[in-house]
DSSP file (Angstrom, degrees, kcal/mol; ACC not computed):
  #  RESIDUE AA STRUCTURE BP1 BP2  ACC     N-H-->O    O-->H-N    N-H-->O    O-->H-N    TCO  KAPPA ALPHA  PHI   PSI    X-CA   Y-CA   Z-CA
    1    1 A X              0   0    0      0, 0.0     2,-0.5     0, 0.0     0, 0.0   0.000 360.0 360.0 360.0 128.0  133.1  196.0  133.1
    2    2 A X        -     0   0    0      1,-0.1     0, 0.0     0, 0.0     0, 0.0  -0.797 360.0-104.2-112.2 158.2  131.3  193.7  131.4
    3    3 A X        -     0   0    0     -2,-0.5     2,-0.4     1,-0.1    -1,-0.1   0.082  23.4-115.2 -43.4 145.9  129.7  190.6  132.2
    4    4 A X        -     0   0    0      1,-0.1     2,-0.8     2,-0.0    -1,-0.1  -0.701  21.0-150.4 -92.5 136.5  130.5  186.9  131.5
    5    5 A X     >  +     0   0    0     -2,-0.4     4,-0.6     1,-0.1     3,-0.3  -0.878  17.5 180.0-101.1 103.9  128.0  185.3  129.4
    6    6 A X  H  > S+     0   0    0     -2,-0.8     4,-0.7     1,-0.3    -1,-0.1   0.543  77.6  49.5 -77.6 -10.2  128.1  181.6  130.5
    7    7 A X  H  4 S+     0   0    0      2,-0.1     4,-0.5     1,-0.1     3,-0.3   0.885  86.3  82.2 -78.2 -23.5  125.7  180.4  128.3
    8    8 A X  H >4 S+     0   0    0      1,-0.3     3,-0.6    -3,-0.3     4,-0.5   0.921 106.2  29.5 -67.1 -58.0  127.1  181.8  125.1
    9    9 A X  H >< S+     0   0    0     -4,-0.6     3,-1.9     1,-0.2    -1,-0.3   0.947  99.7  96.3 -80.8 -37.4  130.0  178.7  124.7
   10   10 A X  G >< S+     0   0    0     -4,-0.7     3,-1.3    -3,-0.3    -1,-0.2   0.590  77.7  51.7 -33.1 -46.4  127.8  176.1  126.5
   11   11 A X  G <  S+     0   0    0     -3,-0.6    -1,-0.3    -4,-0.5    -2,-0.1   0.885 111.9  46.6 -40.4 -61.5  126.5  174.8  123.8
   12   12 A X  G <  S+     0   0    0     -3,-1.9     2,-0.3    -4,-0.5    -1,-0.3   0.274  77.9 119.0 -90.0  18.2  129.9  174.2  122.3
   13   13 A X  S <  S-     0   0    0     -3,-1.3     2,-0.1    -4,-0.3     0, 0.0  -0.582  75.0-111.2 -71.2 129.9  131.7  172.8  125.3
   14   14 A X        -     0   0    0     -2,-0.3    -1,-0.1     1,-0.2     3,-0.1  -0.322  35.8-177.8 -59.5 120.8  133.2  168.7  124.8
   15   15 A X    >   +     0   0    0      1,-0.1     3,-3.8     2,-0.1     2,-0.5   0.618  57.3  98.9-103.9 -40.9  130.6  166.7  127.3
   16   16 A X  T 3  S+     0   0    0      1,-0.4    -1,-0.1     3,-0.0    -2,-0.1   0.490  88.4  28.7 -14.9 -26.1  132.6  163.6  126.4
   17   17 A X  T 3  S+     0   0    0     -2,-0.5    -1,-0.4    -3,-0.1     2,-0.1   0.129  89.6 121.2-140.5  -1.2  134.6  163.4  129.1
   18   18 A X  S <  S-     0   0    0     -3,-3.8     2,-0.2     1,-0.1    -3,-0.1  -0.458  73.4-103.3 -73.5 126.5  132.2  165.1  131.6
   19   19 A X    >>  -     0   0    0      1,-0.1     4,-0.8    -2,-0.1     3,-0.6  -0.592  26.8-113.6 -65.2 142.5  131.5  162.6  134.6
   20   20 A X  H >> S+     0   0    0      1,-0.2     3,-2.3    -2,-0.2     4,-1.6   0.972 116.4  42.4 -44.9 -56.7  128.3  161.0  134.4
   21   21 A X  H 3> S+     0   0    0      1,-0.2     4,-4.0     2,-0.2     5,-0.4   0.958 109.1  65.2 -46.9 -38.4  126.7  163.0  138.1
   22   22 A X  H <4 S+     0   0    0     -3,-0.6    -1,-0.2     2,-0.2    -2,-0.2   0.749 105.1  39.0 -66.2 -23.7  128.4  166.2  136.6
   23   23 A X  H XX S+     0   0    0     -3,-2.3     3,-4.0    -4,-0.8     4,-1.6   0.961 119.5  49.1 -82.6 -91.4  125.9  166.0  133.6
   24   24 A X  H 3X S+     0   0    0     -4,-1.6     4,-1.8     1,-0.3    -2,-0.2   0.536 111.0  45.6 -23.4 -63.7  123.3  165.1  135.9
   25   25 A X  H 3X S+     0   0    0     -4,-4.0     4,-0.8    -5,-0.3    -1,-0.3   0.583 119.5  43.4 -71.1 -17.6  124.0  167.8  138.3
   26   26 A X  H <> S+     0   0    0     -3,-4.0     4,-1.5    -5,-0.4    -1,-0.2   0.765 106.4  57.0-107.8 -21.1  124.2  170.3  135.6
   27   27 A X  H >X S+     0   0    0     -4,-1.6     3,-1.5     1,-0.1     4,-0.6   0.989 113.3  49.2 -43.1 -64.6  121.2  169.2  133.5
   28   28 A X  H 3X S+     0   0    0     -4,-1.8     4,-1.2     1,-0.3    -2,-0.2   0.577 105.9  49.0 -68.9 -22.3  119.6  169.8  136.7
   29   29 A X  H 3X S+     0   0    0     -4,-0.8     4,-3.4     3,-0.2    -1,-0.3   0.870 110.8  50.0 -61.0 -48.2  120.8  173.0  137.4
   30   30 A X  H XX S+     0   0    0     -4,-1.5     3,-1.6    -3,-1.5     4,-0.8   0.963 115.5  49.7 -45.6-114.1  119.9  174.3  133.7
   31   31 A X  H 3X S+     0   0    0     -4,-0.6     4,-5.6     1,-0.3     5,-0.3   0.657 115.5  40.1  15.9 -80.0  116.3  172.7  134.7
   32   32 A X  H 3X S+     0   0    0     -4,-1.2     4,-3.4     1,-0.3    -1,-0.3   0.945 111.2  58.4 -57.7 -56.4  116.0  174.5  138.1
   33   33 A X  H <X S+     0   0    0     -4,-3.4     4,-1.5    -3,-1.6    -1,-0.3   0.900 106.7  45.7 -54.3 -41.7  117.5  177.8  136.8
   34   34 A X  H >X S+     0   0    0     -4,-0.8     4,-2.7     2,-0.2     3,-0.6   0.962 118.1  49.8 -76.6 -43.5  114.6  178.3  133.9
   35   35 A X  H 3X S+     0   0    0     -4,-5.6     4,-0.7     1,-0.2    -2,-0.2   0.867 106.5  48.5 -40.2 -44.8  112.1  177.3  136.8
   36   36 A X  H 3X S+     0   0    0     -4,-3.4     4,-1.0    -5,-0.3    -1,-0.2   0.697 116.7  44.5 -61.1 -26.6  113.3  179.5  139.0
   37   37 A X  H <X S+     0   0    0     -4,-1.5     4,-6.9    -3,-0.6     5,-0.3   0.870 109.5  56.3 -54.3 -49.1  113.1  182.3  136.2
   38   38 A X  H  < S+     0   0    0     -4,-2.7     4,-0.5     1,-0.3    -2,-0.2   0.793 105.3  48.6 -67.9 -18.6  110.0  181.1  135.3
   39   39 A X  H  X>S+     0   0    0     -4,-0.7     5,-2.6    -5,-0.2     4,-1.2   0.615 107.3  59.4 -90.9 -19.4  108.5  181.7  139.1
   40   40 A X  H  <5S+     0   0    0     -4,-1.0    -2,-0.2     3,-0.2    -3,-0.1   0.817 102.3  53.4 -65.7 -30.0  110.1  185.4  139.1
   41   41 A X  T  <5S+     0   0    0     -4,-6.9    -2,-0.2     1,-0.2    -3,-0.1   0.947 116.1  37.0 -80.1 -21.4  108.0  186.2  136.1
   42   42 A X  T  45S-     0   0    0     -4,-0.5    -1,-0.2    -5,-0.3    -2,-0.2   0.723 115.0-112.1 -88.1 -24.8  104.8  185.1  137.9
   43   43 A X  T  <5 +     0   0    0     -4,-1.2     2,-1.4     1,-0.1    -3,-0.2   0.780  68.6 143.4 113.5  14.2  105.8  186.4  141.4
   44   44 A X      X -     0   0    0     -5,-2.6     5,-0.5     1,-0.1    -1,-0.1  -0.465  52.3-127.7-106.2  62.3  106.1  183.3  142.7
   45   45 A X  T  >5 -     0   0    0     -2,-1.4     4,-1.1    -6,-0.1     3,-0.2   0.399  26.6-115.2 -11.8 148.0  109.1  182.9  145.3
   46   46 A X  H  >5S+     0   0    0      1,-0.2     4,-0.6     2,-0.1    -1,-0.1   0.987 113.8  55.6 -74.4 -49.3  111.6  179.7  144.4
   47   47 A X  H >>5S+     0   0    0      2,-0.2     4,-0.9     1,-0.2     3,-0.5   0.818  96.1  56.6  -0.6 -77.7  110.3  178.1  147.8
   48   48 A X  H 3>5S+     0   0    0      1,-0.2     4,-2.9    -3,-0.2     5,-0.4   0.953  95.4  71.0 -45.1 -58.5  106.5  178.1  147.4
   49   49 A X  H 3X<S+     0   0    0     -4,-1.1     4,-1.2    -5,-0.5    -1,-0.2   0.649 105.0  36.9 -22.6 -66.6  107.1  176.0  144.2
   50   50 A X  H XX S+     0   0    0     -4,-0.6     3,-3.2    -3,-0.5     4,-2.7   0.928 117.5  51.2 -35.7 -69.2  108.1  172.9  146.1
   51   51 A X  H 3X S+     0   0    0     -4,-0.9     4,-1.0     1,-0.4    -1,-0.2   0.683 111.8  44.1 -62.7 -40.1  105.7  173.4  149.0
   52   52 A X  H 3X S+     0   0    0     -4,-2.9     4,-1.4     2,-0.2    -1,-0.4   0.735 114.2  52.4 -97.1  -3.3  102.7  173.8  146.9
   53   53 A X  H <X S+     0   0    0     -3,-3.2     4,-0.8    -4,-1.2    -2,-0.3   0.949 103.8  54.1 -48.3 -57.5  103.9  170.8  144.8
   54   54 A X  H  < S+     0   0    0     -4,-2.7    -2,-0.2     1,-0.2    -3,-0.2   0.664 116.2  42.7 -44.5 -33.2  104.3  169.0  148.0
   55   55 A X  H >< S+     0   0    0     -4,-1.0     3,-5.2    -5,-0.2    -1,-0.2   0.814  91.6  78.0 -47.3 -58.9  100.3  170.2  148.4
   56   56 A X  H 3< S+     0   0    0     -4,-1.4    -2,-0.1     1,-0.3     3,-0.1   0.851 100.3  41.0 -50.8 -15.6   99.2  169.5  145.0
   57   57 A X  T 3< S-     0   0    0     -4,-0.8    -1,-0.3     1,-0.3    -2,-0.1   0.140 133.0  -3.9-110.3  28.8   99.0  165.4  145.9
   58   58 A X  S <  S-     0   0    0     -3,-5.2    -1,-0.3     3,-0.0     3,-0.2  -0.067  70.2-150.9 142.6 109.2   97.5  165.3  149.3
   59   59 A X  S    S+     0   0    0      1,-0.2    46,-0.2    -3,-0.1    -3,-0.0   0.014  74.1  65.5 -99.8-152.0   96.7  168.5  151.3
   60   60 A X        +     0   0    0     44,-1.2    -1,-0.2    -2,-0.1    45,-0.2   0.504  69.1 165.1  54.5  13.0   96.8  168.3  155.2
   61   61 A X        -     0   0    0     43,-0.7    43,-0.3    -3,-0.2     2,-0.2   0.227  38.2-129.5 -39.6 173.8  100.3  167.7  155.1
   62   62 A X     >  -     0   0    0     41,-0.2     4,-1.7    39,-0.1    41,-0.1  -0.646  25.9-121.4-108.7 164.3  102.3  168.1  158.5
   63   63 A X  H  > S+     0   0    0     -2,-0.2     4,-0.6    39,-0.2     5,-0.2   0.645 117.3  57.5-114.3  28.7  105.5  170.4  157.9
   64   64 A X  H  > S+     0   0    0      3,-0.2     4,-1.2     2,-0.1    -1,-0.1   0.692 110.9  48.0 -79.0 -26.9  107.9  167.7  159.0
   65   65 A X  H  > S+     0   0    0      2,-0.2     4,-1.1     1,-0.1    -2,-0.1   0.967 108.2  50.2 -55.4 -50.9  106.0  165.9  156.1
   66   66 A X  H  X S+     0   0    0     -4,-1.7     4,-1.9     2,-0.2     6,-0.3   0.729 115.9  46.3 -72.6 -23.4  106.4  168.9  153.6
   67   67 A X  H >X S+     0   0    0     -4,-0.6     4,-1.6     2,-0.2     3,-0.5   0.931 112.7  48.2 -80.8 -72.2  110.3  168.9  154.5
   68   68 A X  H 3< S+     0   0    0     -4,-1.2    -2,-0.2     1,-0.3    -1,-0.2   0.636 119.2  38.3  -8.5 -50.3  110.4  165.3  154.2
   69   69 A X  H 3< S+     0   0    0     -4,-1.1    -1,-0.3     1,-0.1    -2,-0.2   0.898 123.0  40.8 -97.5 -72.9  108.7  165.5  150.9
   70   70 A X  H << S-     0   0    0     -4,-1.9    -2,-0.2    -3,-0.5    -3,-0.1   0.898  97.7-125.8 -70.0 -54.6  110.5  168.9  149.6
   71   71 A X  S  < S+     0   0    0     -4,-1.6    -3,-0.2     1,-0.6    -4,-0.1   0.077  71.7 140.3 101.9 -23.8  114.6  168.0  151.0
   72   72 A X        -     0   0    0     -5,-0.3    -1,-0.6    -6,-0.3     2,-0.1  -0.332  58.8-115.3 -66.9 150.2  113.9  171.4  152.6
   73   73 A X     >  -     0   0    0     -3,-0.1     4,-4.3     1,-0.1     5,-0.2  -0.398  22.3-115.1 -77.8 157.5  115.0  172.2  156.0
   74   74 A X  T  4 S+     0   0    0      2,-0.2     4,-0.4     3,-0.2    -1,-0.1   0.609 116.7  45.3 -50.9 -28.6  112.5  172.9  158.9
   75   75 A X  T >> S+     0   0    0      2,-0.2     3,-2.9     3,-0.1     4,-0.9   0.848 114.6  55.6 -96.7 -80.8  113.3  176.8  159.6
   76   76 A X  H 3>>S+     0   0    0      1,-0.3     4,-3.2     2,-0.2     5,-0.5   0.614 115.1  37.3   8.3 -75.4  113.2  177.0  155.5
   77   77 A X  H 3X5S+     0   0    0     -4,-4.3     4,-2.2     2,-0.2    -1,-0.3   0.875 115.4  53.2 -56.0 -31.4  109.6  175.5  155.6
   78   78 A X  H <>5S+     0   0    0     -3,-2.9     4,-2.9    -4,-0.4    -1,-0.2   0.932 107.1  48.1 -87.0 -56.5  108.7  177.2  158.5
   79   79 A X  H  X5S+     0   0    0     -4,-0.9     4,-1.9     1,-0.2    -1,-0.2   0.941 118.5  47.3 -65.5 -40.4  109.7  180.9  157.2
   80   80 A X  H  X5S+     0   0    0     -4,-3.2     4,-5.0     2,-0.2     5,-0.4   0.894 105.7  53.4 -77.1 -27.7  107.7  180.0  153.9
   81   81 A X  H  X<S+     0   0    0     -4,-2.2     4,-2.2    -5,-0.5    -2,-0.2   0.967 103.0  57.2 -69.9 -45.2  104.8  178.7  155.2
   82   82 A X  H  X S+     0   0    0     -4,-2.9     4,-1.4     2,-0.2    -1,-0.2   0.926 111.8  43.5 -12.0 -73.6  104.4  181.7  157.1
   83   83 A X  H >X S+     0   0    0     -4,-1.9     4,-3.2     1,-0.2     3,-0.7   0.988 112.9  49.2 -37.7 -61.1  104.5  183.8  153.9
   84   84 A X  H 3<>S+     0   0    0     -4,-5.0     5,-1.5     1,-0.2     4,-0.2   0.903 104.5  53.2 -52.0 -30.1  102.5  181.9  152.2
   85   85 A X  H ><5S+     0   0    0     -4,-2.2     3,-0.8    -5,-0.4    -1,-0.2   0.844 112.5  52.2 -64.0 -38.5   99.9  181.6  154.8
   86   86 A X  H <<5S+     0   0    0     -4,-1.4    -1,-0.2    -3,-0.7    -2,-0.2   0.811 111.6  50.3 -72.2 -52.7  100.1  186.1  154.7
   87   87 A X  T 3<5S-     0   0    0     -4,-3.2    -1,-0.3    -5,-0.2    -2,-0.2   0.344 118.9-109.4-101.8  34.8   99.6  185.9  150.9
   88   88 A X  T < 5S+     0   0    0     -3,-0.8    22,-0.4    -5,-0.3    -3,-0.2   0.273  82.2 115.6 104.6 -30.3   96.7  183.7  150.7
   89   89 A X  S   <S+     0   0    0     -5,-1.5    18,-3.8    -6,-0.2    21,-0.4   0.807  76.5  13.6 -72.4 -32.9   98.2  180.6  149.3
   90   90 A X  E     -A  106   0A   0     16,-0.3    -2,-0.3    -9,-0.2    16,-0.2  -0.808  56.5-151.5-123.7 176.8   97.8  178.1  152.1
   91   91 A X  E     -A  105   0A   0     14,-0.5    14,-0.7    -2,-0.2     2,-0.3  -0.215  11.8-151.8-105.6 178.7   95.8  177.6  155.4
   92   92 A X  E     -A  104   0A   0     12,-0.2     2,-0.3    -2,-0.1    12,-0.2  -0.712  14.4-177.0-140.0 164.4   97.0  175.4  158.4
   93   93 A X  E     -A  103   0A   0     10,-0.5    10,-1.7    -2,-0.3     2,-0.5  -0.948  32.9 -86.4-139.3 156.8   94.6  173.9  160.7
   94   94 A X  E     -A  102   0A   0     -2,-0.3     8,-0.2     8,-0.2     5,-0.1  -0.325  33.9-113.3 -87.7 156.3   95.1  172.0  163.6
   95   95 A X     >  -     0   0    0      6,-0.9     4,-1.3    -2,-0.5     3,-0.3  -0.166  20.9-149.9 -75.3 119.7   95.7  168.5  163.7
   96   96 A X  T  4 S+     0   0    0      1,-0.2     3,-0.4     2,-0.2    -1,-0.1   0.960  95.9  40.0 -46.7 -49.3   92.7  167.0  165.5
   97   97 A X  T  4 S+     0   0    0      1,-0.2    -1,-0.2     2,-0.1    -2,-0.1   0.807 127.5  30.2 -64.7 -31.0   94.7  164.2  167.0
   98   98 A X  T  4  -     0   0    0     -3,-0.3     2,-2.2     1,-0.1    -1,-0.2   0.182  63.6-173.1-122.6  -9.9   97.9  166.1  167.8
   99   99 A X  S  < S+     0   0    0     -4,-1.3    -4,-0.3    -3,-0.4    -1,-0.1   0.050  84.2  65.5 -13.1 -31.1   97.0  169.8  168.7
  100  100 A X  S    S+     0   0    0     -2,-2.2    -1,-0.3    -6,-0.1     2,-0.2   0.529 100.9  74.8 -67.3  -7.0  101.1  171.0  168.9
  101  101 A X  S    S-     0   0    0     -6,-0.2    -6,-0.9    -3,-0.1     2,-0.2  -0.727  76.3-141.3-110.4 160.7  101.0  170.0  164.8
  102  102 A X  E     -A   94   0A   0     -8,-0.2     2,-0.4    -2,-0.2    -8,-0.2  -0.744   9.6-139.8 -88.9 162.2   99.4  172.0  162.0
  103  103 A X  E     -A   93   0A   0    -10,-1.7   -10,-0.5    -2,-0.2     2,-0.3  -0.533  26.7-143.9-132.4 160.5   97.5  170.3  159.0
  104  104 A X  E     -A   92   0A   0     -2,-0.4   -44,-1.2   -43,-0.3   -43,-0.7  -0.984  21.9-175.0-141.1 112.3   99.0  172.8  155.6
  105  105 A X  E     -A   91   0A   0    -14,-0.7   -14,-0.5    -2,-0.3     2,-0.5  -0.789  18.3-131.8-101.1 158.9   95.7  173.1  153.2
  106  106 A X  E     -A   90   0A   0     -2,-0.3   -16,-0.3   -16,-0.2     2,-0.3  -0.859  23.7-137.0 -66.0 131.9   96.4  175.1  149.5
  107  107 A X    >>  -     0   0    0    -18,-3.8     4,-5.8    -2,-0.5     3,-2.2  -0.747  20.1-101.6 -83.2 154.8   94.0  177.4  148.8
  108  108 A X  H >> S+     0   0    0     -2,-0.3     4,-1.8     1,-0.2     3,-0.9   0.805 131.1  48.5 -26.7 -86.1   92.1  178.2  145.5
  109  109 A X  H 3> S+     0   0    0      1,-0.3     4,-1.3     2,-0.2    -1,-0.2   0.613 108.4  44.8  -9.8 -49.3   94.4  180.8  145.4
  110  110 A X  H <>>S+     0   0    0     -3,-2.2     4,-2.7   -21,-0.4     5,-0.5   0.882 119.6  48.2 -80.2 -46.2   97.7  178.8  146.1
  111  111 A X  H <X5S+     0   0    0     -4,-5.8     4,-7.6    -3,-0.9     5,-0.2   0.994 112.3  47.5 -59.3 -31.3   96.2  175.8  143.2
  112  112 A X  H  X5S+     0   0    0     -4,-1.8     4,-2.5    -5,-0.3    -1,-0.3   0.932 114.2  44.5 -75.9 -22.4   95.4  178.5  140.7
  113  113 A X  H  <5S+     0   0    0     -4,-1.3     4,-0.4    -5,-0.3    -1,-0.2   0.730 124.0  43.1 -70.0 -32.5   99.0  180.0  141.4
  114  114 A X  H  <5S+     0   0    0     -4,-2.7     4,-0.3    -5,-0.2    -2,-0.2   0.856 107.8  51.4 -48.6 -65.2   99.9  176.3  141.2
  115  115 A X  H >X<S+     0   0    0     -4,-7.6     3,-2.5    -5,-0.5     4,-1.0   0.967 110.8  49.3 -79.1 -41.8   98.1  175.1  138.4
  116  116 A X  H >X S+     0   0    0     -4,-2.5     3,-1.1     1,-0.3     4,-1.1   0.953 114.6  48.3 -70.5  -9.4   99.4  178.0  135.9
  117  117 A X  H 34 S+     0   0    0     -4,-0.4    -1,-0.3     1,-0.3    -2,-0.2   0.625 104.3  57.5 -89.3  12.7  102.9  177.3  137.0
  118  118 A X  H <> S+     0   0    0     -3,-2.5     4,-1.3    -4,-0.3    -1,-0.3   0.405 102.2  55.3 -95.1  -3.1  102.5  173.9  136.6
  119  119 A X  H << S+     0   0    0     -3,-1.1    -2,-0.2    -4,-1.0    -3,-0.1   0.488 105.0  49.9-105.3  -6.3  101.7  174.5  133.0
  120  120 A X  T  X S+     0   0    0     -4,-1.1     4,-1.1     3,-0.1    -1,-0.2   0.531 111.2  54.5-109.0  -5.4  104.8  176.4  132.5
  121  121 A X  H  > S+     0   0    0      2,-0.2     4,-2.8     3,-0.1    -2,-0.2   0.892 106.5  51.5 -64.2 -59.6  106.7  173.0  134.3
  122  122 A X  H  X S+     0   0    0     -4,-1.3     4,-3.2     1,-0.2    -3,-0.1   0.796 110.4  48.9 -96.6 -27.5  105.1  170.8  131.9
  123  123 A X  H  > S+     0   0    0      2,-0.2     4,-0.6     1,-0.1    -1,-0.2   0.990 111.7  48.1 -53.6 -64.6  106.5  173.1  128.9
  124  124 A X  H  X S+     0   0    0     -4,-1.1     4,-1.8     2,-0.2    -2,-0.2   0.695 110.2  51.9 -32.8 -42.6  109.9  173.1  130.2
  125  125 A X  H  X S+     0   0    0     -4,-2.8     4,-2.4     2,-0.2    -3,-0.2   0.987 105.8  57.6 -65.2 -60.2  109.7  169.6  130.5
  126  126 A X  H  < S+     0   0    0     -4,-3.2    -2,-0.2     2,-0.2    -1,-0.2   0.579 109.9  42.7  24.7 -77.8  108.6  169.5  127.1
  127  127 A X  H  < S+     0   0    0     -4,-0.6    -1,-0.2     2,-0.2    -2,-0.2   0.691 108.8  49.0 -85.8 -42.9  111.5  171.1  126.0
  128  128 A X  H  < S+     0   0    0     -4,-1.8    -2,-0.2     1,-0.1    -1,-0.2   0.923 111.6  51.2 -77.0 -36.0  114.2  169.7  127.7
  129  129 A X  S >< S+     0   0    0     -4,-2.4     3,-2.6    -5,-0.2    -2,-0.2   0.661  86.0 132.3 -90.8   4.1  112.8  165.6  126.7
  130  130 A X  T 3  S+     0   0    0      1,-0.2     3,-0.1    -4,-0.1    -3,-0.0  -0.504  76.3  27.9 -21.9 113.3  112.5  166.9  122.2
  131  131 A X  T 3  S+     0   0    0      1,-0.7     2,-0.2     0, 0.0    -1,-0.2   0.037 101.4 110.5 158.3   6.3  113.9  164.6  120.6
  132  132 A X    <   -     0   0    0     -3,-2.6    -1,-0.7     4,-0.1     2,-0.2  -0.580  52.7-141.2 -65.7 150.4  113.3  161.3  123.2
  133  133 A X    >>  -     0   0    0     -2,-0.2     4,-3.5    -3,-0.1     3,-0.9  -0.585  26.0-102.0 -97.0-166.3  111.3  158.9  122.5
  134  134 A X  H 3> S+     0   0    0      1,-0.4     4,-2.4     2,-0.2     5,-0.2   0.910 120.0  57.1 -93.4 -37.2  109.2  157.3  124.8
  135  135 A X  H 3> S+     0   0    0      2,-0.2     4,-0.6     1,-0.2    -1,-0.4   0.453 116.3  39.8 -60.5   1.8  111.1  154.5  125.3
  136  136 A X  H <> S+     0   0    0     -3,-0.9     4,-1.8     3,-0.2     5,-0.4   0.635 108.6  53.8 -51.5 -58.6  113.9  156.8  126.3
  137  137 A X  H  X S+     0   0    0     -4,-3.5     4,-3.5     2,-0.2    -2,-0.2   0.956 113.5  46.2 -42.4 -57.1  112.1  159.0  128.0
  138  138 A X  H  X S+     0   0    0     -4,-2.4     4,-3.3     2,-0.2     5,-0.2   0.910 117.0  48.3 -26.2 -63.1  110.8  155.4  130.2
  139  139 A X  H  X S+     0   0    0     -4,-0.6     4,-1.8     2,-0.3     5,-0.2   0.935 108.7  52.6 -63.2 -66.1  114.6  154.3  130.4
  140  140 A X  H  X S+     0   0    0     -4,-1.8     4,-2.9     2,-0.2    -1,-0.2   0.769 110.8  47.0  -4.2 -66.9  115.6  157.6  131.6
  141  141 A X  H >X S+     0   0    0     -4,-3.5     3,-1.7    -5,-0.4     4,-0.6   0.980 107.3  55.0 -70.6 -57.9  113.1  157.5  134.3
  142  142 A X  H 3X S+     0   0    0     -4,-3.3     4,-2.8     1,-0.3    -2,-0.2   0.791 105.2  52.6 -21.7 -51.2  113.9  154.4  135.4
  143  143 A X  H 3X S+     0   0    0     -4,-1.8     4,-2.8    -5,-0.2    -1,-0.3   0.891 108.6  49.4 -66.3 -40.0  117.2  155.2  135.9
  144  144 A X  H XX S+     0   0    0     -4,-2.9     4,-1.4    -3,-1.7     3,-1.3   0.968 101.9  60.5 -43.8 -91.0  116.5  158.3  138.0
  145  145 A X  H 3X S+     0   0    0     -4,-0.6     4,-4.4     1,-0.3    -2,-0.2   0.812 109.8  44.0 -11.1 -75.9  114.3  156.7  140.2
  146  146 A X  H 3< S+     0   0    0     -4,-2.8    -1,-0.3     1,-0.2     5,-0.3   0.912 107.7  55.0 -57.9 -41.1  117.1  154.4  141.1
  147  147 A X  H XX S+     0   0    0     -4,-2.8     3,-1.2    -3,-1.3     4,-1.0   0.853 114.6  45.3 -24.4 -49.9  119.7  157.0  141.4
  148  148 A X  H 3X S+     0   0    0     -4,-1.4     4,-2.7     1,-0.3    -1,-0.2   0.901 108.2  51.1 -68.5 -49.0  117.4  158.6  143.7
  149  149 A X  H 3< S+     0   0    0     -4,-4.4    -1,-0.3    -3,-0.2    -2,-0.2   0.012 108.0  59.6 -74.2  20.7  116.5  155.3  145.7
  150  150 A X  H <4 S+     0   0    0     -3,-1.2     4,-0.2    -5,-0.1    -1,-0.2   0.289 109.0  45.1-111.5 -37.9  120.5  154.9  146.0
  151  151 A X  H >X S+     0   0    0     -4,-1.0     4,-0.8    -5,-0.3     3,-0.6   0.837 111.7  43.5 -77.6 -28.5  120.8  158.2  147.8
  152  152 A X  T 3< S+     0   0    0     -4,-2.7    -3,-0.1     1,-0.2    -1,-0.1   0.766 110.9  58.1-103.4   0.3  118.2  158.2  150.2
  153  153 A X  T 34 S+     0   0    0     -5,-0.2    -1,-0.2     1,-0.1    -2,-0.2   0.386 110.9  49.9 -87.4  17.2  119.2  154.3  151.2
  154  154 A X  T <4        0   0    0     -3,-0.6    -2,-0.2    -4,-0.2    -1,-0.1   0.289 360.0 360.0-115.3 -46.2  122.4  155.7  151.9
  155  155 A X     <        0   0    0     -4,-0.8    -2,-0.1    -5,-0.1    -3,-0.1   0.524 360.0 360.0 -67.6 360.0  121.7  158.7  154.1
C-alpha cells in the first residue's frame, strides 16, 4: 500500500477561498513541521526547542515562567526539564528567596545546541519571508503581534 503524498498537490491547491486563520494555522503548521524535522536531524527533541528558546533571553527562569513563556503545560515542562537536565543542557538551582522553586540555567552545552539550531530557525525563516519586502515583512508582524495580543486578552 502506498503512501499519500500530501505535499505533492499543495502547491496547486485554490487558497482563495481558504479562511484567513486556516492560512494562518497552516502556514504555521508547514513552519513547525520543517522545524521539527530540522531538530530530528540534530537530535534535538521538539520540546527542548521551546524551552531553551525560553532560556536563550534570560536564564534563571522559574518553570511556571518557562510554561508561561512556552504555552506548554506543567507535567510537559516538568518531564523535559528533567531530560534535559540528564543530557547536559540545563541546570536548576534553587531559588534563594523561595527554596520549593527551581532557577532553570542553559548550559554551554544546551546554548551551543541552541545557537546551531537557531541558525537553522533563521534559514527557515529566511525561506518562508523570499519575496517580502521589508515593509511587508514589518506589516506582517504587526499584524501577528495583534492576533496574538487578541488571544491571550481573551483567555
Amino acid at each position: 500500500m502506498s503512501k499519500c503524498n500530501h505535499n505533492a498537490h499543495e502547491k496547486h491547491r485554490p487558497i482563495e477561498d481558504k479562511p484567513t486563520m486556516f492560512l494562518v494555522s497552516e502556514v504555521s503548521k508547514l513552519f513547525h513541521d520543517r522545524l521539527r524535522a530540522l531538530s530530528d536531524q540534530m537530535g534535538i527533541p521538539d520540546g527542548y526547542r521551546h524551552i531553551l528558546f525560553s532560556l536563550k533571553y534570560g536564564d534563571g527562569k522559574t518553570q511556571c515562567e518557562i510554561s508561561q513563556i512556552t504555552h506548554l503545560k506543567a507535567p510537559t515542562i516538568s518531564v523535559a526539564l528533567q531530560k534535559m537536565e540528564a543530557d547536559g543542557l540545563i541546570t536548576r538551582v534553587s531559588d534563594e528567596d523561595d527554596l520549593r522553586q527551581s532557577r532553570i540555567f542553559i548550559t554551554e552545552k544546551g546554548r551551543e545546541t541552541m545557537h546551531k539550531f537557531h541558525a537553522n530557525l533563521v534559514m527557515t525563516e529566511e525561506m518562508v519571508l523570499s519575496g517580502l519586502s521589508d515593509e511587508e515583512e514589518q506589516t506582517l508582524r504587526e499584524i501577528l503581534i495583534k492576533m496574538r495580543e487578541n488571544f491571550i486578552d481573551n483567555e
